[in-house]
N, C-alpha and C positions, 0 to 999 in steps of 0.2 A: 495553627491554621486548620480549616475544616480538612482541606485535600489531605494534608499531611496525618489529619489523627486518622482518616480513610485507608493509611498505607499506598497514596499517590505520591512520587517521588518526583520533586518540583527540580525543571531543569534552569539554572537561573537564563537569563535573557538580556542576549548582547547587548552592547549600546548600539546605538544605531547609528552608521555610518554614511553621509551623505554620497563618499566616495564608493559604496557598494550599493547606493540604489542604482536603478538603468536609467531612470528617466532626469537622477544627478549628475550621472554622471558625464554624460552627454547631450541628452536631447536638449533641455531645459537651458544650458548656457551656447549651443550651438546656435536654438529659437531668439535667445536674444542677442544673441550679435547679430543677426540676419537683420530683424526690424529696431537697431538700437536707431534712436535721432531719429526715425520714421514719425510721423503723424498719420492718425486713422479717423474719421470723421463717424464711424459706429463700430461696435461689438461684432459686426457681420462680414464687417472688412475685416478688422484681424481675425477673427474663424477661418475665412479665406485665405487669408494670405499663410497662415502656419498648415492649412491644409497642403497646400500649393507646395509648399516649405519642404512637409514629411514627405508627400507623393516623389519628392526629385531627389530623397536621399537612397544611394544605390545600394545595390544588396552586398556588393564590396565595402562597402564604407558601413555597412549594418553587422558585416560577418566583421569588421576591424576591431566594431565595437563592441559585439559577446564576446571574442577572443580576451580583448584586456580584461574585460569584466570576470571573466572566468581564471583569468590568471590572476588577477586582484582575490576573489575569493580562497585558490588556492592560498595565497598568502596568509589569509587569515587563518585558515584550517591550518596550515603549518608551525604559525604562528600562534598558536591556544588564541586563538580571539581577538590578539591586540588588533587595537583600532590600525587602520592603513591611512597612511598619508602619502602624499607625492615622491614621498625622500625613499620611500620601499620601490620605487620601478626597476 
């Protein structure tokens, strides 16, 4: 590899874990339980309505949410990498 004959020392690259993104691991499935079975008649209603959605989640339930995240990550760091699943809380 070009980097490698350079003398650049390739760090290999986690897999990527749905449970250590921020916007998997909560926002995205908290959005659709909000408007599950809802019907929208445009693109402009739900814009709204998930606008609406983020503005009323409080900064307690936001600080809940870096705390796990952050403890999730520990994990992994302690853990050489393995992947995190539900079963590690």
């Amino acid at each position: 590899m070009l980097l490698q004959s350079k003398g650049v020392h390739i760090l290999p690259h986690p897999p990527y874990s749905p449970d250590l993104a921020p916007s998997d691991l909560y926002l995205f499935g908290m959005l659709k339980g909000r408007i599950r079975g809802r019907r929208f008649t445009s693109s402009d209603e739900i814009v709204a309505e998930i606008r609406e959605i983020c503005e009323r989640i409080s900064k307690i339930e936001l600080q809940r949410v870096y705390n796990t995240w952050v403890r999730r990550l520990e994990w992994v760091v302690e853990n050489n990498g393995e992947y995190y699943t539900d079963t590690q809380k």
